[in-house]
C-alpha positions as CSV (number, residue, x, y, z in Angstrom):
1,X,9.2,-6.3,12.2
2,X,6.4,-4.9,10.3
3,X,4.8,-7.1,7.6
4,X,2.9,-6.0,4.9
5,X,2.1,-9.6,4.0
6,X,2.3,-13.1,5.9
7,X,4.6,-15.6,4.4
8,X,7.4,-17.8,5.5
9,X,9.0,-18.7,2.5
10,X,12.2,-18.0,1.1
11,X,11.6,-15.2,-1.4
12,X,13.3,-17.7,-4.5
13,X,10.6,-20.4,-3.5
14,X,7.8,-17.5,-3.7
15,X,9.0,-16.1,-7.1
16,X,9.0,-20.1,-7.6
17,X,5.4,-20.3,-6.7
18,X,4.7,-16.9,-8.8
19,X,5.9,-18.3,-11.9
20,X,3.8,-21.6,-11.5
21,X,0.4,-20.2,-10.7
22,X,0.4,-17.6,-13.5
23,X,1.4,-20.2,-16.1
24,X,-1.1,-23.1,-15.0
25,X,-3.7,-20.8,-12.7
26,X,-4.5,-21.3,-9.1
27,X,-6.6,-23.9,-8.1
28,X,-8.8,-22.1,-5.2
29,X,-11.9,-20.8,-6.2
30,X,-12.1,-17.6,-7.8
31,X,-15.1,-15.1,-7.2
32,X,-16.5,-14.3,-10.5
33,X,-16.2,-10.4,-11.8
34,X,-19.3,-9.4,-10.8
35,X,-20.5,-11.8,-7.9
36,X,-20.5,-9.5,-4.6
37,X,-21.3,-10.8,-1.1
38,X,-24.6,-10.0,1.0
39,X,-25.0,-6.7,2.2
40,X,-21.7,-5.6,0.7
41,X,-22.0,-2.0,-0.7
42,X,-21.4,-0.9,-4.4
43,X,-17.6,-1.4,-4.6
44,X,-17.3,-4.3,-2.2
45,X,-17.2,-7.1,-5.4
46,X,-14.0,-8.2,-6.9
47,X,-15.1,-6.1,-9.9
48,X,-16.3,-3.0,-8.5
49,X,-12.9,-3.2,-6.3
50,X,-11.1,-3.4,-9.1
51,X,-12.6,-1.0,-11.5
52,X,-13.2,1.6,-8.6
53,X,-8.9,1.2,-8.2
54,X,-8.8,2.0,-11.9
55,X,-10.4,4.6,-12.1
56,X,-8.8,6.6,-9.3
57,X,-5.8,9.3,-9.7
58,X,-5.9,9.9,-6.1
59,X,-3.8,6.9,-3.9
60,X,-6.1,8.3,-1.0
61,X,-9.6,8.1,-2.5
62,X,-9.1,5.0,-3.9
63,X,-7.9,3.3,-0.3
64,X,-10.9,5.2,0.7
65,X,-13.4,3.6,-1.7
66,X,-11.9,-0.3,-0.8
67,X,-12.6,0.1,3.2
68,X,-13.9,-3.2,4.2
69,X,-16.3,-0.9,5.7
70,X,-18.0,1.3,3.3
71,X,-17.7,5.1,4.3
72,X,-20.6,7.5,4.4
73,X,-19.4,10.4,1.1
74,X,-19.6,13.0,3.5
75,X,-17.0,11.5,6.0
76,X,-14.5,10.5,2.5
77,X,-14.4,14.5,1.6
78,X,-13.5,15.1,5.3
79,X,-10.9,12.9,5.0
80,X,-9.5,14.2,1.6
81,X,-10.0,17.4,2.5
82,X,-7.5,16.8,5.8
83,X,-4.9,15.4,3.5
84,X,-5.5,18.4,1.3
85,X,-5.1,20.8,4.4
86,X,-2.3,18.7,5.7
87,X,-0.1,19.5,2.1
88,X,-1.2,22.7,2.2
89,X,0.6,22.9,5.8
90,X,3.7,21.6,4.7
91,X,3.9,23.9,1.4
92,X,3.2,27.2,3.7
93,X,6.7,26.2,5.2
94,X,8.3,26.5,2.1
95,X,9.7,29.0,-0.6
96,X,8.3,29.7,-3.3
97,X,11.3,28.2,-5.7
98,X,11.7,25.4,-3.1
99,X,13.7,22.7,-4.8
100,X,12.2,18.6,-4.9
101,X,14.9,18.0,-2.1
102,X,13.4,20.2,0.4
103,X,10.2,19.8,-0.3
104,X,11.0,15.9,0.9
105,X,12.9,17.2,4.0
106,X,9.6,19.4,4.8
107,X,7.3,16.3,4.1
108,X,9.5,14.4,6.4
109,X,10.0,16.6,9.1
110,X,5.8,16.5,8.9
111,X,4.8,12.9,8.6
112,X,7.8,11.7,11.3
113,X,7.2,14.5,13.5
114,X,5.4,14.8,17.2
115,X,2.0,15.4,15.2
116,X,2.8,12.9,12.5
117,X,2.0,9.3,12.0
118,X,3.4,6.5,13.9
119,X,3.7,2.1,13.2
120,X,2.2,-0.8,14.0
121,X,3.0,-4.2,13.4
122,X,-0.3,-6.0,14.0
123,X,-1.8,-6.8,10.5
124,X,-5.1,-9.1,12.4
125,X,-6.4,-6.1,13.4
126,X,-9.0,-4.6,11.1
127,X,-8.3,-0.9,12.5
128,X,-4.4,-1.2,11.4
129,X,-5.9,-2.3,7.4
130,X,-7.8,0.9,7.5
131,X,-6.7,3.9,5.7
132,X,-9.2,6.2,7.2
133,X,-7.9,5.2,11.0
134,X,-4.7,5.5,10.1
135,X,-5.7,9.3,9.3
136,X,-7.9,9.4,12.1
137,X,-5.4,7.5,14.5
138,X,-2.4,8.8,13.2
139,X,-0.9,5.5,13.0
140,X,-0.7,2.4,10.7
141,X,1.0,-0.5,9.5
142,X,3.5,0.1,6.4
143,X,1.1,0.0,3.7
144,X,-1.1,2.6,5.2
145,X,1.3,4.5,6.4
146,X,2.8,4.6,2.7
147,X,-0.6,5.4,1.1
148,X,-0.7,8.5,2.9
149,X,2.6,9.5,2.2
150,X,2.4,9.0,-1.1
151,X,-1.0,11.1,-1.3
152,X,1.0,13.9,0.3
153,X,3.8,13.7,-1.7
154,X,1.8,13.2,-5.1
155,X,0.2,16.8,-3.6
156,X,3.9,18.7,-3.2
157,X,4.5,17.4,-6.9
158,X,7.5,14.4,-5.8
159,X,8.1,12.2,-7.5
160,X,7.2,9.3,-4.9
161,X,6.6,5.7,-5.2
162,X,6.2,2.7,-2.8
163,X,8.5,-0.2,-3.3
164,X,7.6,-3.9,-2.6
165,X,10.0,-6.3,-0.3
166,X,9.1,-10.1,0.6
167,X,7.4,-8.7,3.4
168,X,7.8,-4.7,3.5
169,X,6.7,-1.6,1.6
170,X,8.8,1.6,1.8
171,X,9.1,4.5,-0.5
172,X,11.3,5.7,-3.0
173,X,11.5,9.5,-4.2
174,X,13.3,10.6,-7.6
175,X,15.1,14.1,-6.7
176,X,17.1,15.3,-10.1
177,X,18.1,12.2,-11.3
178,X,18.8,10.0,-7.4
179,X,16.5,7.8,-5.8
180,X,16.1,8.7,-2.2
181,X,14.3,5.5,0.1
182,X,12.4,6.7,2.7
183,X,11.7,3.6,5.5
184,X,8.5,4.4,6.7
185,X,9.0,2.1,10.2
186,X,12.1,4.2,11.1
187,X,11.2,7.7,11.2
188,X,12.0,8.1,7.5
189,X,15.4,7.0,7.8
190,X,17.2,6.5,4.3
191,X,18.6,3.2,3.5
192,X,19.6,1.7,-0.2
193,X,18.5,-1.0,-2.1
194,X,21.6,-3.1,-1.3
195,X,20.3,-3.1,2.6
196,X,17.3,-4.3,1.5
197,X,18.2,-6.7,-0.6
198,X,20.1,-8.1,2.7
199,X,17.6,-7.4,5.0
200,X,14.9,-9.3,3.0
201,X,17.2,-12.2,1.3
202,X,16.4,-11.0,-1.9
203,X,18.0,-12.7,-5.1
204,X,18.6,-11.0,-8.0
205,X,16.3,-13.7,-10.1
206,X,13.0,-11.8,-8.3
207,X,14.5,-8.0,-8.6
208,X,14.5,-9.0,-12.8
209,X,11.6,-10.9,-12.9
210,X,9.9,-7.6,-11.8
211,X,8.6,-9.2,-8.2
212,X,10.8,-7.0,-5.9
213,X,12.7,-3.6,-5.5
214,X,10.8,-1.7,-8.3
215,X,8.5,1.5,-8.0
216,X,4.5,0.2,-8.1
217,X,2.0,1.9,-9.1
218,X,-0.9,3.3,-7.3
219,X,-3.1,0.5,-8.6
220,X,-0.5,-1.9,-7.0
221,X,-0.3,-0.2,-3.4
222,X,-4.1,-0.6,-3.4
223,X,-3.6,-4.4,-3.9
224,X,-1.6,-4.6,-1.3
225,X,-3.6,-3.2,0.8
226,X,-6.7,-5.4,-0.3
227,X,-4.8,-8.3,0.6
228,X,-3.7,-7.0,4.0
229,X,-7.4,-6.5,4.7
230,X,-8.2,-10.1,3.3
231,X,-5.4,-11.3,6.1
232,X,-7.6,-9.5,8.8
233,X,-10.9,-10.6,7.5
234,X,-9.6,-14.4,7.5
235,X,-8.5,-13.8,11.2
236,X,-12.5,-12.7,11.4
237,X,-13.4,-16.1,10.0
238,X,-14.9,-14.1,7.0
239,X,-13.2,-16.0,4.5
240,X,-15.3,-15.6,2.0
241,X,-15.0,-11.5,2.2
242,X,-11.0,-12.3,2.5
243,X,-11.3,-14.0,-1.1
244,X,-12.7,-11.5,-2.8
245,X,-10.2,-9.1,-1.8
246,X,-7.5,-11.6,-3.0
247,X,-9.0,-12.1,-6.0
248,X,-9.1,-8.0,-6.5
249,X,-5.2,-8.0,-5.4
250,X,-4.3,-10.3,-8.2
251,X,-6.4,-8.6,-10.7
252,X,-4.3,-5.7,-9.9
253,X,-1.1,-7.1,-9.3
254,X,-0.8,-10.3,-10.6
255,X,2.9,-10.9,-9.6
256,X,1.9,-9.8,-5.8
257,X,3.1,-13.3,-4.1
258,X,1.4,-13.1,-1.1
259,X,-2.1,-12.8,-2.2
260,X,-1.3,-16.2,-4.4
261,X,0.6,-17.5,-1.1
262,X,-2.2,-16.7,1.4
């Protein structure tokens, strides 16, 4: 099963955990704001990870700007401008006075299609924490693989959002008033909340305390992939790259339990 973070724990003992460290702070050393590690490139500090996050619109081009691996500005616009082209593919298939529901179905048909994108499971590996080899690759874990189609979608004007489980992110898309899920690990298939909540052993205590099931914000997708790439840096042995990129996560998404777990 694809993870999106690495945690045992019982998802009441992590919102347990949650509530503990935010009101009395975590003990591990924290990398100060502006404290960036040798050789690192302009964004690569908790600070310029966070602020370059901020400051984005685009889901894509800020996963681009956090690769552990800074990309040359020329090969970022090549990558933009394939998810450009890529929207611009799916709206040729479509009318003119399409409606938001087939706009989905044509998204879907893309992304989970022969050419689209495919999963992965393995988190260790730094290629599978990259958004710019899952374009390149066409494949990815679920967080990459729900960056990009949230950058499509946010291009054919949906509605889209990914959605945080223990240990999963999927997507959720408003059409006219209904949420439609799209699982993003089984060829877009639709499943509801209540299999989720199920699946993952969620209790309702985490859903209202925020933690769980709820539509995150670009900002938030970004964290959790920073703290993806912190578990691959950590497999590296470069823990102290790994911290920063937990620290970032936090700053972003301070209720994201794994990056406090991990």
């Amino acid at each position: 099963m694809q993870s999106s973070i690495v945690m045992s724990r019982s998802p009441s003992a992590v919102l347990l955990i949650l509530a503990v460290v935010i009101s009395i702070g975590c003990t591990r050393r924290s990398i100060g704001v502006g404290e960036s590690l040798p050789g690192s490139g302009e964004h690569q500090h908790r600070g310029g990870l966070v602020r370059t996050t901020r400051a984005q619109t685009d889901i894509a081009r800020a996963a681009l700007l956090v690769e552990t691996t800074p990309l040359p500005r020329t090969q970022k616009q090549s990558l933009l401008s394939g998810i450009n082209a890529e929207a611009g593919a799916i709206r040729t298939q479509l009318r003119k006075e399409s409606s938001a529901g087939e706009i989905m179905a044509a998204l879907n048909a893309h992304f989970f299609g022969p050419e689209g994108f495919a999963a992965v499971n393995d988190l260790t590996a730094p290629e599978n924490v990259s958004v710019s080899a899952v374009l390149d690759h066409r494949r990815g874990t679920c967080v990459g693989l729900a960056i990009v189609y949230l950058a499509l979608a946010q291009r054919l004007g949906l509605d889209a959002h990914a959605v945080a489980t223990p240990v999963h992110l999927f997507v959720r898309v408003k059409l006219d008033g209904r949420a439609r899920n799209v699982e993003l690990l089984e060829g877009g298939r639709e499943i509801d909340d209540d299999t989720y909540r199920r699946r993952y052993r969620i209790d309702e205590a985490s859903i209202a305390a925020g933690v769980f099931i709820r539509d995150l914000t670009n900002a938030e997708v970004i964290a959790h992939l920073l703290s993806n790439q912190a578990v691959a840096l950590s497999k590296e042995g470069k823990l102290d790259e790994a911290l920063v990129r937990y620290d970032a996560a936090l700053e972003l998404a301070p209720q994201l339990v794994a990056a406090w777990y991990n």
